[in-house]
N, C-alpha and C positions, 0 to 999 in steps of 0.2 A: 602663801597662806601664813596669819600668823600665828603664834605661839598658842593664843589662846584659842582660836580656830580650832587647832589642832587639840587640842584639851577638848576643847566642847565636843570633837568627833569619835573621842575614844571613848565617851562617857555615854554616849548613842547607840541603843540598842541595832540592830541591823541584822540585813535575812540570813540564815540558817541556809538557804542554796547559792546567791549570787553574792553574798556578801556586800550589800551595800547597805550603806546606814539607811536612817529612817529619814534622814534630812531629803536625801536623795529619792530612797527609792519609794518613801510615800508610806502613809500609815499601815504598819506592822499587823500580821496578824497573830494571836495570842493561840498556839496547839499545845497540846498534853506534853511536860516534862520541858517546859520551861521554854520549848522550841518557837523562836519565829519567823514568818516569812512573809515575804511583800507581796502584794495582791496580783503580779505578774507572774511572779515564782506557781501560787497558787494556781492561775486560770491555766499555765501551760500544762504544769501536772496535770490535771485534770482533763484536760483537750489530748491528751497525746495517749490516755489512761485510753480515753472513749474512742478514739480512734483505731485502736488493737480492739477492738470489739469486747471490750473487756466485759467479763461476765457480772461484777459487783456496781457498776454503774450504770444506769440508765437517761443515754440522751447528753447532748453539750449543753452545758451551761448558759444562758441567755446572760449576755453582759448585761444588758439594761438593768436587771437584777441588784445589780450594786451601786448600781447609780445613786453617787450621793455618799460613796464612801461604804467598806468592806463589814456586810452585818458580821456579826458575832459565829463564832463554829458551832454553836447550837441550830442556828440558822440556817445553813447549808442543807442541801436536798440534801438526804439520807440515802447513804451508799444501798445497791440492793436496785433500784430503780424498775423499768419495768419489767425487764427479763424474769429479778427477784418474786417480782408481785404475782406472773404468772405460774412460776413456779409453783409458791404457796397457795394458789389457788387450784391448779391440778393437783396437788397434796391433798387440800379440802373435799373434791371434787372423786377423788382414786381414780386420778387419771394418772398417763406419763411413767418414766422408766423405775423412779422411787414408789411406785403407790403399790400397795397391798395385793395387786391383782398383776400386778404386773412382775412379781417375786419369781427368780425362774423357775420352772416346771420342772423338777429333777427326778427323771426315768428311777424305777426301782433299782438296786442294787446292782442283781444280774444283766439288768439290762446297761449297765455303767461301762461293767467288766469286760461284758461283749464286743462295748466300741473300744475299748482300750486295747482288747485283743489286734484288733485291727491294725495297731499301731506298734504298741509296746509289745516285744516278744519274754517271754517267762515271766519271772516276777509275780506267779501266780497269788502268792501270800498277800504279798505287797497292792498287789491292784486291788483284792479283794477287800483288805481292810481297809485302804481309800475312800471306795466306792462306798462301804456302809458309812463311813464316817461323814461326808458327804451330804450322801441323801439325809441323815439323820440330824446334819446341821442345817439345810434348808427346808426342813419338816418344822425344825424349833423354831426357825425365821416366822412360818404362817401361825406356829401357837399363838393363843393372844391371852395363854397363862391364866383369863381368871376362873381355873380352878385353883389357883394355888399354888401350882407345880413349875418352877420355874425351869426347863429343860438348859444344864450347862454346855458350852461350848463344846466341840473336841474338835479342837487343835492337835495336830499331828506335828510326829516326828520322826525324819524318815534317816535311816541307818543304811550304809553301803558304800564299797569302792568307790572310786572316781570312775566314769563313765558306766555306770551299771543301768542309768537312767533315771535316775531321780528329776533332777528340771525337767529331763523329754517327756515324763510322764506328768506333772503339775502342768505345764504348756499345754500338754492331748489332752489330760480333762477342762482346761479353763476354754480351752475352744472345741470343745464339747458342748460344753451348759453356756456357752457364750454368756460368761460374767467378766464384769475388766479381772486382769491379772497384772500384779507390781512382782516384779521377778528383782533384787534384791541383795548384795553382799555383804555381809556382815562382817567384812574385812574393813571396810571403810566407817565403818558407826563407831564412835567415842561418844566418853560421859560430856552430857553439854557444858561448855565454856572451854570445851578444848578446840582445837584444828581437828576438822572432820566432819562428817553427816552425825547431825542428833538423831537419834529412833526416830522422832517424827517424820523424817526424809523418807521412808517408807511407805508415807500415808501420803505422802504429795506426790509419789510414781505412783501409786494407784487413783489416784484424784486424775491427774494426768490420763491414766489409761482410762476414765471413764468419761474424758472429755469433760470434765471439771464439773462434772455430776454430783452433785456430794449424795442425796439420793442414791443411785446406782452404785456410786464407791461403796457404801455401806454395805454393799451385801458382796462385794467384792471378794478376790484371795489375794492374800500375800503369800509369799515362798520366800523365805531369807534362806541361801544356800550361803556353804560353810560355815555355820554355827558353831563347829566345833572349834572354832580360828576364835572364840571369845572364853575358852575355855577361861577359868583362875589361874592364872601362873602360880608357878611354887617356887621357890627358893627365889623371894626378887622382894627387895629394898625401897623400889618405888611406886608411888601411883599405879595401880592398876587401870587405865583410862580406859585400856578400850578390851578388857577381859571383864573383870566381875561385876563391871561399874555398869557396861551394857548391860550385860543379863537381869542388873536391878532396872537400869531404864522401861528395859522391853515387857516386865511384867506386866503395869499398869495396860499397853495395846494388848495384850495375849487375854488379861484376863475382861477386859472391856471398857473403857472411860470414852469421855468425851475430853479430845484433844484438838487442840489449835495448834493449825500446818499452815505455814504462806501455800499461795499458791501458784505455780509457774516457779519457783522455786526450790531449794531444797534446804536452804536456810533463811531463819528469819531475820529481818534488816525493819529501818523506818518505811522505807519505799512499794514493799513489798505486801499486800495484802493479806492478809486471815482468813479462815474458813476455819469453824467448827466440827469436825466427824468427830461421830460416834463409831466407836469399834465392837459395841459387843455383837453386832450382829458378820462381824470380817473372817472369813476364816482363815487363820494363818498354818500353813508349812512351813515346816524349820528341815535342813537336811543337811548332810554334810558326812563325810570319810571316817571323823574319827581314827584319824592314822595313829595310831600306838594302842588305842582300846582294847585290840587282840590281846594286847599283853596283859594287860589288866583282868583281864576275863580268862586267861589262862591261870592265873597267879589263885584267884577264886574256886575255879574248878578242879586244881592239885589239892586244895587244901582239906579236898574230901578222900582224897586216896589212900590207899593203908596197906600196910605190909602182910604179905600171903598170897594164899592161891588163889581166895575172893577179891584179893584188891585191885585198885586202878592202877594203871601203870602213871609218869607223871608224863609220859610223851603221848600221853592219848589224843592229845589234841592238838600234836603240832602240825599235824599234815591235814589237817580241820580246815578247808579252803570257806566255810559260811560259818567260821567260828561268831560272827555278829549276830548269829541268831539267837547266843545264847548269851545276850547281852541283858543284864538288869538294871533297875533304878542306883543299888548299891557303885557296880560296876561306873555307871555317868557320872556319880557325886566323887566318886574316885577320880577318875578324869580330868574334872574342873568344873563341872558344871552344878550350879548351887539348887539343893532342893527346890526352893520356891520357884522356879526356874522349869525344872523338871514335872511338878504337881502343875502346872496349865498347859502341858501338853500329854493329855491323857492316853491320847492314841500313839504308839509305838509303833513301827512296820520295819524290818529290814529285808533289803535288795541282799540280791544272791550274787555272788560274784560270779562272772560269766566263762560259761564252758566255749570249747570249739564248736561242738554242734550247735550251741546257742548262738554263735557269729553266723554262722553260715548262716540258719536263719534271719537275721538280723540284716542280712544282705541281699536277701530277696523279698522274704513274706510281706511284711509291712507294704501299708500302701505307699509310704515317701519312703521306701528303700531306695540303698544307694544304688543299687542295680540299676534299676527302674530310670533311677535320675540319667543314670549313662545311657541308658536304652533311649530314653527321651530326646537327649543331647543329640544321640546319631541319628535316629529320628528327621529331625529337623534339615540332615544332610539327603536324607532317603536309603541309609546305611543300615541294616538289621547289625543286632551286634547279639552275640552267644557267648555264653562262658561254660566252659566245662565243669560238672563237678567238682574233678579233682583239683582246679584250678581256684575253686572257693573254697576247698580245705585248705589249700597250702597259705593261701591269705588268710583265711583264720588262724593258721598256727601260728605265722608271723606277727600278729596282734595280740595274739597272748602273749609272744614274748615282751613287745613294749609293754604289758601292764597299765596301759589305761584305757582298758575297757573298747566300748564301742567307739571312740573317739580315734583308737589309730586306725581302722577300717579305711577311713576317708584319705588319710596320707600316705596307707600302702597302692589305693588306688590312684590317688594321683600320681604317685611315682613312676609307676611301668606304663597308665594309659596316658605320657606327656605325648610319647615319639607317635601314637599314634593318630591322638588329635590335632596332629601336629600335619602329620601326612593325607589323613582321610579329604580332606577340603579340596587339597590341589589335583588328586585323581579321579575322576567322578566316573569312571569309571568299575569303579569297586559297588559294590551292590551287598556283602555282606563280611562281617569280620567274625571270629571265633578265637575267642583266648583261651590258649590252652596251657596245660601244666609247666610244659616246658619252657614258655615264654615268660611267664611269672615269676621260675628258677632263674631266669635268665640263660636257659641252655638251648635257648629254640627262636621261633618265632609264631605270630599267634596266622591262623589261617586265613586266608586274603580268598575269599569269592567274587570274579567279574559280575556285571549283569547278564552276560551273555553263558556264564554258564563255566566258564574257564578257571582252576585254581590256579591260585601263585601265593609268595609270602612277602611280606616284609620286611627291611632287613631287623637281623637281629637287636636284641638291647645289650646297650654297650656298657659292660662290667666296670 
């Protein structure tokens, strides 16, 4: 090739995907932000788009259409196609998962708390002001305000330990009221233009969980656990990216806009699709630990105490195990967390830190107790399986001592019931087990019943 060949080749516009000139790959097409691509480049995106049953398209493109050379991008069928068309037409219609009639039917209050009884043990406070906050936000959903009265949001914010139940409890009510549920870490969310999930990543797991419903997502929940992980840092020199900077992000979803989320995504690129949701109808939960608030709410509550026979002492509240109850707006803005921030989650609830008698509950009552779950397991073998009592206090104490909540229950039981799921398969002879105290201490073993009626044991656990 020569010199001037090559001159002419660089001065040639060329596609934006395969990189070939226009000499080559044939008249260019002219997309938003100066972007061009060869009519090849186009037909495949679009063929490979419709073939993932892609929701915003309707139908393969007929080549014969371009016969005669690439119309104009005005010209192009309009994304949306028929899927879209039917959509909007059950919209018109109040028919389908978005329409008016089809808003979920949310049981009163009491009857909320009931089913969560089922489920969640304690946390009496906490369920209850869920459950009104709840019904009272899809009560506002069916207003249609024109008297005047625009009923606001309440957005909760849920305070408590690590494993008290916060997610378990957002999960039992979303599949309760069967609305989609985006469950959420706000460990990962930065101000955009940085490395990480923008806020809007939020709104694309719940598009996602409603099967790309934008309809249904609208009436959706979100839950962003650990919240408290965005607090405002203090004593720090740099960019605040992913503390104060989120919490101004996430105002605009909390208190309601209309925002643009790719979808099938969690960030947005040229490739990747748009959808519009609207959030003022989404209810969002925010929850999280708050590990050091204690301290902050102590430091508050001495500063009322006084010297004499009427006053407070200043260790009145160190041995205060649900000191989060007596948590305020002042006490969060201490924290880290910036008013504006604070004022769209109206609703406050804190989880109680969990007793032993509350584990040992915890281990049978519910319906998806873990018990239950072992009972089911051996089950499946034709093995009845019993636990003593005494033998679900001693695992409860040992769960208090790791400190996180209901989440060590599962690891104390995994550990002692290895040797026995281990054994029960190869003898099928055995017909019933009984774990008892002493095997749990590891100073025993747990009871071994034949089918035929005969006892024996197993060997010991090996220390």
């Amino acid at each position: 090739m020569s010199e001037e060949d090559k001159n002419n080749d660089k001065n040639q516009d060329y596609c934006y995907l395969c990189r070939r000139t226009e000499k080559v790959a044939g008249k260019l097409i002219q997309l938003p932000q100066g972007i061009r691509v060869c009519q090849d480049c186009l037909q495949k995106s679009i063929n490979l788009i419709d073939g993932g049953n892609y929701p915003f398209f309707g139908g393969i493109m007929d080549p014969t259409m371009f016969a005669g050379g690439m119309p104009p991008v005005g010209n192009i069928p309009p994304m949306g196609g028929r899927r879209a068309k039917e959509k909007a037409e059950k919209k018109e219609k109040g028919e389908g998962t978005g329409a008016a009639g089809q808003i979920p039917v949310v049981p009163a209050p009491h009857r909320i708390k009931a089913q969560l009884d089922e489920y969640v043990i304690g946390q009496e406070q906490a369920k209850k002001a869920v459950a009104v906050a709840v019904y009272n936000h899809y009560k506002r959903i069916r207003d249609d305000a024109s008297d005047g009265v625009e009923i606001e949001k309440s957005n909760i914010l849920m305070l408590g330990p690590t494993g008290s139940g916060k997610t378990y409890l957002v999960q039992t009510l979303a599949k309760l009221l069967d609305v989609p549920l985006a469950i959420t870490d706000a460990t990962s969310l930065t101000e955009a233009g940085y490395i990480g999930d923008d806020v809007e990543s939020v709104l694309s797991k719940l598009l996602a969980a409603a099967e790309n419903d934008v309809l249904r997502a609208e009436r959706g929940i979100v839950f962003i656990d650990e919240i408290d992980k965005i607090a405002k840092k203090r004593n720090t020199n740099s960019r605040d990216v992913s503390g104060e900077a989120v919490q101004q992000g996430l105002l605009k979803l909390l208190e309601g806009a209309d925002v643009e989320v790719p979808v099938g995504a969690t960030s947005k690129n040229a490739m990747v699709p748009m959808t519009t949701i609207s959030t003022r109808n989404i209810l969002f939960i925010c929850g999280g630990a708050f590990s050091g608030l204690e301290k902050v709410i102590k430091e508050r509550l001495n500063k009322a105490s006084t010297i004499g026979f009427s006053g407070d002492l200043r260790d009145k509240y160190d041995n205060e195990k649900n000191i989060l109850k007596y948590a305020s707006a002042e006490d969060l803005r201490e924290f880290g967390m910036i008013p504006e921030f604070l004022g769209r989650l109206p609703v406050v609830c804190t989880l109680e830190d969990l007793s032993c008698d509350m584990l040992v509950r915890i281990l049978t009552q519910p319906k998806n107790a873990i018990i239950r779950q072992y009972k089911k397991l051996f089950a499946m073998d034709e093995v009845e399986l019993n636990f003593e009592p005494e033998a679900l206090a001693v695992i409860a104490e040992r769960a208090l001592l790791k400190k996180t909540g209901a989440r060590a229950l599962r690891a104390i039981l995994e550990e002692f019931m290895l040797d026995i799921m281990y054994e029960i398969p190869k003898d099928e002879t055995i017909g019933r087990v009984t774990i008892t105290r002493d095997y749990v201490e590891k100073k025993g073993a747990p009871g071994i019943e034949l089918r035929q009626g005969s006892i024996r044991a197993l060997p010991q656990q090996h220390g």
